[in-house]
N, C-alpha and C positions, 0 to 999 in steps of 0.2 A: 576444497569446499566449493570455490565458483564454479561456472561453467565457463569464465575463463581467468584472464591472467587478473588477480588485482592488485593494481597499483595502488602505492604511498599518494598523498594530496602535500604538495608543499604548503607550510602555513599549519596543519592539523598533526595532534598528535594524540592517540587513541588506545583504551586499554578495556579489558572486563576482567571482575573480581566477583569472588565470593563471600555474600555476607549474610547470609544463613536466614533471609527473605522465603526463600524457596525451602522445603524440610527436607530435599535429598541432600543438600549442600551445594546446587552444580549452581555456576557464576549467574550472578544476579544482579550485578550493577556494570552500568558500560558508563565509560564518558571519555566523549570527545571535545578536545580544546584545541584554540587556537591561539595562533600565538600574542594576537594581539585584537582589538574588540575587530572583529570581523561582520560584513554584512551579512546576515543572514534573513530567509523567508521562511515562510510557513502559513502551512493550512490545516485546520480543526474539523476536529469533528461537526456536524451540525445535529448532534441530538441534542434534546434541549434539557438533560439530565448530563448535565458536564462534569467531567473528577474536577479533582482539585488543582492538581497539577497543568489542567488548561489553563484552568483561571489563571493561575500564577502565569503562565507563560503570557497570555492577554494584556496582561498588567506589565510584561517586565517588555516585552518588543517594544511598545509605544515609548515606555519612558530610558529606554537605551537607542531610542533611533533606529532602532533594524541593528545596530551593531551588536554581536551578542562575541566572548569570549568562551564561554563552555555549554553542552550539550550535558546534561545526567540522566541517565536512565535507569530507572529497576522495574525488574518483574519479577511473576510471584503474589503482584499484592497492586491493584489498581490506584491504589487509593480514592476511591471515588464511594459517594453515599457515607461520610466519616463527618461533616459538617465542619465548624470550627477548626477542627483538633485537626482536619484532613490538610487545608487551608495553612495551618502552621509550622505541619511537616513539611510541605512541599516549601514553603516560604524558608524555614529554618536549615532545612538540606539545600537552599542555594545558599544561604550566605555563611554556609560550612566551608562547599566548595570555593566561596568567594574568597575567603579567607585563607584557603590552601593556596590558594592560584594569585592571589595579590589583586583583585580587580571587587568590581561593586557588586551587591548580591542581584542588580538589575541585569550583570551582564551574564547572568546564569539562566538555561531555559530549563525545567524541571518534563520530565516524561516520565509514567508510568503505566505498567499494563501486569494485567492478572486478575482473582480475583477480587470482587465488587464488593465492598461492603464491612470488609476488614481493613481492622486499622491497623495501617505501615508502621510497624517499628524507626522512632528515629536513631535511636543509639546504632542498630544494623548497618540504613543506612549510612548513616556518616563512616560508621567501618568501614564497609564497603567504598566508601567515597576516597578512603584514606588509602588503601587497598590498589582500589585500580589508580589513586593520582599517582602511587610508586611505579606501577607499571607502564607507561604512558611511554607507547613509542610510536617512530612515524608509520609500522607496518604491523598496526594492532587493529587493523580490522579484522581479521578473524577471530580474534578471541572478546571484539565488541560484541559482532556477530553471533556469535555463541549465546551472550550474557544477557541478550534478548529475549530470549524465545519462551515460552509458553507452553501452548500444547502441540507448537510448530514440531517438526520430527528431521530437519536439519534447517541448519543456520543457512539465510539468505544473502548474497550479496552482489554486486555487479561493478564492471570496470570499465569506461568507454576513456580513447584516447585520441587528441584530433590535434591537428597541424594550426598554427593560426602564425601567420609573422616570423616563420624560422623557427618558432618556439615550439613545444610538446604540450599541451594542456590536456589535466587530467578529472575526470569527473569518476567520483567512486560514490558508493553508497551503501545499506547494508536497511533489511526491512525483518517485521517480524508479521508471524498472522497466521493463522491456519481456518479458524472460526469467528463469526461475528463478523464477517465479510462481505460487503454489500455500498455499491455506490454512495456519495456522499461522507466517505472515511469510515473504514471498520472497527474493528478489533485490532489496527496494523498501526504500526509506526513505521516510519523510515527516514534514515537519516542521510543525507547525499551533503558530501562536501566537493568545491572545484576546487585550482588555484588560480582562476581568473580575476583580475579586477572587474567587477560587477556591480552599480552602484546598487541599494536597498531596494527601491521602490523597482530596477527592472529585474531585477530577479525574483522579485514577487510575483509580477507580472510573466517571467519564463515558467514560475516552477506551475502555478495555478493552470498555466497551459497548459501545461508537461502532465499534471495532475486528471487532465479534465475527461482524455479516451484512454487512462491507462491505471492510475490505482481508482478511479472514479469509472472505472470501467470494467470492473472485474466484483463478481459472486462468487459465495461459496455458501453460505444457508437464508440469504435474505435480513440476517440483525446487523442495523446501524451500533455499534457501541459508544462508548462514552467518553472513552481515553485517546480518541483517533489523533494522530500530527505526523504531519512529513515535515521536514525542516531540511534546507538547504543553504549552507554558510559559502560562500566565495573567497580566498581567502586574499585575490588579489596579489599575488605574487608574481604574475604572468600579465601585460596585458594584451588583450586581442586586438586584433586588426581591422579595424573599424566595423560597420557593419556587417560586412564578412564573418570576421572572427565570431559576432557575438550570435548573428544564425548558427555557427557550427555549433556554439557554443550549446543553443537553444534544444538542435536536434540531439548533439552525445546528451542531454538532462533528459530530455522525451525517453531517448534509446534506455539510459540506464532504470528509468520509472518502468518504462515496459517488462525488464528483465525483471526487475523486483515482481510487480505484479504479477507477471504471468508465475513465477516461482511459489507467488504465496498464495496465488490460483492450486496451482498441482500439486502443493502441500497440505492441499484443505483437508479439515479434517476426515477420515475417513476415506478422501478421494482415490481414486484408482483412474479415472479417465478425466480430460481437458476437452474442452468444444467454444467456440466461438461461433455466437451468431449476429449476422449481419442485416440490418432493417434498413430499405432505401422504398425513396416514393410515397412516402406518408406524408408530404407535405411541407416538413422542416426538420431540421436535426433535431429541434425536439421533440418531436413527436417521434422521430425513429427509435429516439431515444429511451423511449418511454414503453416502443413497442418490443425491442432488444430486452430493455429490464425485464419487462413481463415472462419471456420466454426465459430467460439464465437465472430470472427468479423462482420460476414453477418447479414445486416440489414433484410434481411429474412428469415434465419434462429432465428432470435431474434421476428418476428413480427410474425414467426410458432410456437417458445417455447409459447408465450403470449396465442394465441390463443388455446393452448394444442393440437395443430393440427400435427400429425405423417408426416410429408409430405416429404419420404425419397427423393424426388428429389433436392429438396433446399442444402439437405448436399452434394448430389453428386455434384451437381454445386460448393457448396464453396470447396469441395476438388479438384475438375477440374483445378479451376483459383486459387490454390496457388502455380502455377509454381515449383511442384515437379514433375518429372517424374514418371510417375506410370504405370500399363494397366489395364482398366477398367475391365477387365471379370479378374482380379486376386483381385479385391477391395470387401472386407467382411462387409458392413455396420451393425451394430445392436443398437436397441431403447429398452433402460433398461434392455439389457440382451439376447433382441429376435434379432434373427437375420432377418434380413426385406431385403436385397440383398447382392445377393452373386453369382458369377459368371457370371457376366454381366446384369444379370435378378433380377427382385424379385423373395425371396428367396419361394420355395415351402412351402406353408401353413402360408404364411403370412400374416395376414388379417386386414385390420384398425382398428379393435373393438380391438385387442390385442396391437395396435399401440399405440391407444387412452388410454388404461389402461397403458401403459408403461408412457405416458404423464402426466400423475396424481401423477408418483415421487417425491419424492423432498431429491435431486435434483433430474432431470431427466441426464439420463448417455446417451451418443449417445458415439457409439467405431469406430468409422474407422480402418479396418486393411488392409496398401496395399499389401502384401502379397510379398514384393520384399526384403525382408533377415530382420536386424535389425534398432532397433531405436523404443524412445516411449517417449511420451511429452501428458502431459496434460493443459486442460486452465478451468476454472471458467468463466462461463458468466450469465448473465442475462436476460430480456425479453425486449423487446422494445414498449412504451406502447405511447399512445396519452398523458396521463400524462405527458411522456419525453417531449416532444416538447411545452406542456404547460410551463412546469417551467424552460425550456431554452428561451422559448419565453417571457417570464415575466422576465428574470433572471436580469434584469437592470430597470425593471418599476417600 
């Protein structure tokens, strides 16, 4: 299932079950534990229509310290838009597992993804919770993996492994997402466990990094959803070798977010092609930032990648309208390398056959440089296909 080897996390032990959430029958609840309250981070969605299952996690990180012993997850069924009743589930499925696992319902974080607006069975899940606690071994991330997914079309995961002090330290993680993909947390979860000692507040502070050019960096239709969380536990087994160790640490978390992201980039719904575009010279990273979104946002720019059609005007337009100040005759446009306008004009000897062959990339790179001092932000996007609108349009039939 990876694209490379994945490793067990010492400290974590991980399963997915089936508990008839989803109406094909295929596994619907994951959960990961550890062995003892473990540090853990996380970062939320920012729509201001939040499930229920954030809240609860809101409430239960503050008052367990960062220390969290299990992760629960179901899809299938978002729980979000449920009111009360949504709020009781998520609360009553942690202190199920609380109760399987010997520990407090604070030290449980509640996840869900699927659709909105229906109300999660509790009796399911607690099955399902009962379910995967039997199965629960140290080399169940692919059948976590699995018990995530949505309208994703395979399971995501990733495996970095770095030296610190003699010792082996391992960072794994597994994400789900195909739709509802858009900076600021999508439609995705992801769950990364290390076996570092890591205290709470800086591995907060790594994963938010880790977060910031890499799942906060990546589109696939433009919707913020409602159910967004990454979460990263430490499990403290291993420790690193001073500040050394905990840079290496910092870059294997970046590295495995990248792999997630980019996977749940090229698993978007309906996608067929991958592009990355690069904005420098606007000023600030946020502003490039802004000027990047525009572009990996544009539903014509997405329905230009599909097509492998070079059509430098679609980028100018999305760099136009993301309200960065710029001046058009100082903007440097280039398509995998060539440069295609530059100085207000297309650039001399730029021609669409060279366009076309630059569209054949993969991914394919588009650079915007506005040419007005510093700043640089990248994004990951995808294509925009008739497929999309298929499996959003059936997504509830």
């Amino acid at each position: 299932m990876p694209r490379r080897a994945l490793h067990a996390v010492a400290g974590a032990s991980v399963a997915g079950a089936a508990a008839g959430i989803k109406s094909d029958g295929a596994p619907d609840v994951a959960l990961i534990v550890f062995e003892k309250p473990t540090p853990t981070a996380a970062v939320f969605t920012r729509n201001r229509f939040r499930a229920a299952p954030v809240e609860v996690c809101l409430e239960h990180l503050p008052a367990g310290r960062g220390h969290i012993r299990a992760l629960l997850v179901n899809s299938g069924n978002a729980n979000c838009g449920n009111g009360a009743a949504g709020l009781r589930v998520a609360r009553e499925s942690c202190a199920h597992a609380a109760r399987l696992l010997g520990c407090a319902p604070a030290e449980v974080l509640p996840f869900s993804t699927g659709v909105i607006g229906e109300p999660l069975s509790l009796p399911k899940l607690k099955q399902g919770t009962d379910a995967a606690a039997a199965k629960l071994r140290r080399n169940g991330w692919p059948k976590a993996a699995k018990a995530i997914m949505t309208t994703d079309t395979r399971p995501k995961a990733a495996s970095v492994q770095f030296a610190s002090g003699g010792r082996t330290v391992t960072v794994t993680g597994i994400a789900k997402g195909a739709g509802m993909i858009h900076p600021d947390m999508a439609t995705m979860l992801a769950f990364i466990a290390c076996d570092a000692a890591i205290a709470p507040r800086t591995l907060q502070g790594m994963l938010r990094h880790a977060c910031q050019d890499t799942f906060n960096a990546a589109s696939v239709d433009g919707d913020t959803s409602t159910n967004d969380a990454v979460a990263c536990a430490a499990t403290g087994r291993l420790e690193l070798a001073g500040a050394r160790g905990l840079a290496a640490c910092a870059a294997a978390l970046r590295e495995v977010c990248m792999d997630l992201a980019e996977q749940i980039v090229r698993d978007g719904e309906g996608a067929s092609r991958l592009a990355r575009v690069t904005a420098t010279g606007f000023g600030s990273d946020a502003a490039c930032r802004r000027v990047a979104a525009s572009v990996a946002g544009s539903p014509l720019v997405k329905t230009m990648l599909h097509a492998g059609d070079p059509n430098v005007g679609r980028l100018l337009m999305a760099a136009g309208k993301a309200g960065v100040p710029f001046r058009p005759e100082r903007l440097t446009v280039k398509v995998g390398g060539t440069v295609a306008f530059v100085r207000g004009a297309r650039a001399p000897g730029y021609t669409e056959r060279r366009g076309e062959r630059a569209m054949k990339a993969d991914p394919v790179e588009f650079e915007l440089a506005g040419g007005a001092g510093g700043g640089q932000a990248s994004m990951m996007f995808c294509d925009l296909s008739a497929e999309y609108v298929k499996i959003n349009a059936e997504y509830r039939s």
